[in-house]
N, C-alpha and C positions, 0 to 999 in steps of 0.2 A: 419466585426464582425464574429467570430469563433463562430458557430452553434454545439454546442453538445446535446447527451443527455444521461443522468445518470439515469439508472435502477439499481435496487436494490429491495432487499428482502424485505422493508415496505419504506412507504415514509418518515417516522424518520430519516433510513439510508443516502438516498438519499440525503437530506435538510442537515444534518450533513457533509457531504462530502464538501458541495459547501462551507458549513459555517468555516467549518474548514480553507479552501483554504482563504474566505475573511479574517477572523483573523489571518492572518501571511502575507500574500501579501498587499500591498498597491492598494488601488482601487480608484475609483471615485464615481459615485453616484448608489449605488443598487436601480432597482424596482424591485419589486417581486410583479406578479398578480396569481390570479387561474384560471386556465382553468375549466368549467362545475363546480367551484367554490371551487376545491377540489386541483385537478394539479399544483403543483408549476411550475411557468416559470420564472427565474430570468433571467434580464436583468441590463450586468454589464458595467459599464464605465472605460475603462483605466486600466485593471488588470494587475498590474505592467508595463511591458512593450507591453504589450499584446492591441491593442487600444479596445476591446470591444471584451464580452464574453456573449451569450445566453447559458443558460443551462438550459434544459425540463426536469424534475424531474418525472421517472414513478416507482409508488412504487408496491410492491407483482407483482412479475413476472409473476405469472401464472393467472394473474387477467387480463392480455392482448392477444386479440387474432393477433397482429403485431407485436408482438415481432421478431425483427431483427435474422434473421438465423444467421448471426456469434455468437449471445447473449446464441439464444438456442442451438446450440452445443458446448459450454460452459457449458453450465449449464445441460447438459448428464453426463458432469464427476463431478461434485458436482458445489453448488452453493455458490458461492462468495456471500456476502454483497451488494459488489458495484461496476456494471460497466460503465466506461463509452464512450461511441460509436459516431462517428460520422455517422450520415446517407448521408451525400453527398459524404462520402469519403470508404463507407460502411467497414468502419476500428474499432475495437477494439483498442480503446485506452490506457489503461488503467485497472486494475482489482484492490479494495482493499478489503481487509478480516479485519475487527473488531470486537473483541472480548471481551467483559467482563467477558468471562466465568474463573473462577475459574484456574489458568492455569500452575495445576500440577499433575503428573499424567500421564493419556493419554489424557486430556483435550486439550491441545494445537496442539497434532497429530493428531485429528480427520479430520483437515479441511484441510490436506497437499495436499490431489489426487489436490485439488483445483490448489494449489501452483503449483504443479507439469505438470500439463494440460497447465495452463496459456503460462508456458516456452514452453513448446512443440510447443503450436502456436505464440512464439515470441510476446506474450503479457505480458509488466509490470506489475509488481502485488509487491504491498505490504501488509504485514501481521503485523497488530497493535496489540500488545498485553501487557498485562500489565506482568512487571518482575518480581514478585512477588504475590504470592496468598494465600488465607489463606486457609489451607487445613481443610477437617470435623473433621480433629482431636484437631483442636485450635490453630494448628502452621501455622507459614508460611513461607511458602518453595519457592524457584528460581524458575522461569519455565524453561521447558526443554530446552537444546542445540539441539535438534531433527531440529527443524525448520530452525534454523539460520545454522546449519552444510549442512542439504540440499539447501538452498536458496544458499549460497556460491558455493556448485555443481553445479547448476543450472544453475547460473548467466556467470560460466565460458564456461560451458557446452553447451549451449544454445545462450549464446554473448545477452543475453536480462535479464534486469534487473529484479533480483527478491529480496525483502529485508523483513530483519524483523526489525521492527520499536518496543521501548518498552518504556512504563511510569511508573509510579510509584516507590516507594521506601521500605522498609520493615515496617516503621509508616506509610505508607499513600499506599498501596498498589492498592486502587483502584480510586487514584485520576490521573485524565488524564488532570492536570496541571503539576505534578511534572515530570521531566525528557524531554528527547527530542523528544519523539516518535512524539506528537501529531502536533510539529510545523513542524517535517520533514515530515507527511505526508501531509500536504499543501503546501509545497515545493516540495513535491514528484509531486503532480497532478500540481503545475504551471508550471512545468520544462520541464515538456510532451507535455501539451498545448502548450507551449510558442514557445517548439522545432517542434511543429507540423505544427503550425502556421507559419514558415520559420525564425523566432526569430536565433540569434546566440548567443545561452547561452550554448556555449562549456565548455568556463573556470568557469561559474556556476555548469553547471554538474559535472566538474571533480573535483572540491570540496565536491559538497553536496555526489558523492556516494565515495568518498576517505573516510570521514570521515563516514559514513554509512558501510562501510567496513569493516573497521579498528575497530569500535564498535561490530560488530557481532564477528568478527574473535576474540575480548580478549576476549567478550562474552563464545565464545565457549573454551576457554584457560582455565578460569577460573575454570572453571567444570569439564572438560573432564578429566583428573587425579582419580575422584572419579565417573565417567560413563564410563568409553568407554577407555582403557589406550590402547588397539590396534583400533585404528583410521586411517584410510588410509588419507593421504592428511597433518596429524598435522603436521606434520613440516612446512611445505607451510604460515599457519599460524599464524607461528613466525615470518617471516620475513616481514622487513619493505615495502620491495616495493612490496608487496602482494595486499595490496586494492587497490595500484594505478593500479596495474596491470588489476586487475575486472575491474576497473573505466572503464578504458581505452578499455577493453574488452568487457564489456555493450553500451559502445558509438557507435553503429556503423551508 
């Protein structure tokens, strides 16, 4: 059974993470007990392919005096939402950033150093963000290409995956049913685990971040005309075997 555990900025986040990964993977039977009556500890059966998953849920960071040295020097360069770490393997697994916040503007740039640190120590990190926001003026405006045009540098730059995942739509903008962000980021953290776990989900991966890719990259097409018309990199882009290329290039 794969022993992790998932800190994060309140235990909402943390619980959310795990729940998310259950609502799109196929499992077996969840327990979920508290520790000191408060601690989430779920205990999972059969996570897809995965034969059984512990995850220790520790919420508000700074509310623990054990917190894992790889977690805190992490969180020197800003703090992510949600990490997840193993302690026997004292690895940083994983990092995700969620956002409801309003995400136009500089709203969606504020939390990149995050983005940016995670690569640097060749830790995954996805960044959830809704595509759409309603701004204080009444309208509602795209969020920025900033994220997703860095996460693509990154990701090549670095050979470790960085992604932005996005929901909603311009009716529903703050609904995190509509679109595919929410189901790829529990594909994101089972894909980790799974490959962690010694799992061979090669030809899983190179689908799920092809098409994660290739989403960001029109993403950034889309806009970048009316922000940014000197762009270094756009042409790259364009071209079709561009996200395989990342896929391929994140896999290592």
């Amino acid at each position: 059974m794969l022993d992790v555990e998932v800190w994060s900025d309140s235990f909402r986040e943390g619980e959310w993470l795990v729940d998310t990964v259950l609502s799109v993977v196929p499992h077996g039977k969840v327990e979920v007990s508290y520790e000191f009556g408060f601690r989430p500890i779920y205990e999972i059966q059969h996570l897809g392919a995965i034969q059984g998953v512990r995850a220790q849920v520790y919420g508000d960071y700074k509310a623990w005096r054990n917190i894992p040295k790889q977690i805190a020097e992490l969180l020197e360069y800003g703090k992510p939402d949600i990490v997840m770490y193993s302690k026997k393997e004292d690895i940083v697994l994983l990092s995700v950033e969620e956002t409801a916040a309003v995400p136009t503007g500089n709203q969606s740039l504020q939390r990149l150093e995050r983005v940016w640190y995670a690569a640097t120590k060749g830790i995954p990190f996805a960044y959830l963000m809704g595509e759409y926001g309603l701004h204080k003026d009444g309208g509602v405006r795209r969020t920025s290409i900033w994220p997703a045009y860095l996460s693509i540098k990154l990701s090549s730059q670095f050979r470790c995956p960085s992604i932005v995942l996005t929901y909603g739509d311009k009716e529903r903008h703050d609904d995190y049913s509509v679109g595919s962000g929410l189901k790829q980021t529990g594909e994101f953290v089972y894909l980790r685990l799974a490959k962690w776990s010694g799992l061979n989900v090669e030809a899983a991966e190179k689908s799920f971040y092809k098409d994660v890719y290739r989403h960001m990259c029109n993403f950034v097409l889309d806009q970048m005309e009316d922000i940014a018309r000197l762009s270094p990199g756009r042409e790259l882009l364009r071209r079709e075997d561009f996200a395989e290329f990342l896929a391929d290039r994140v896999m290592k």
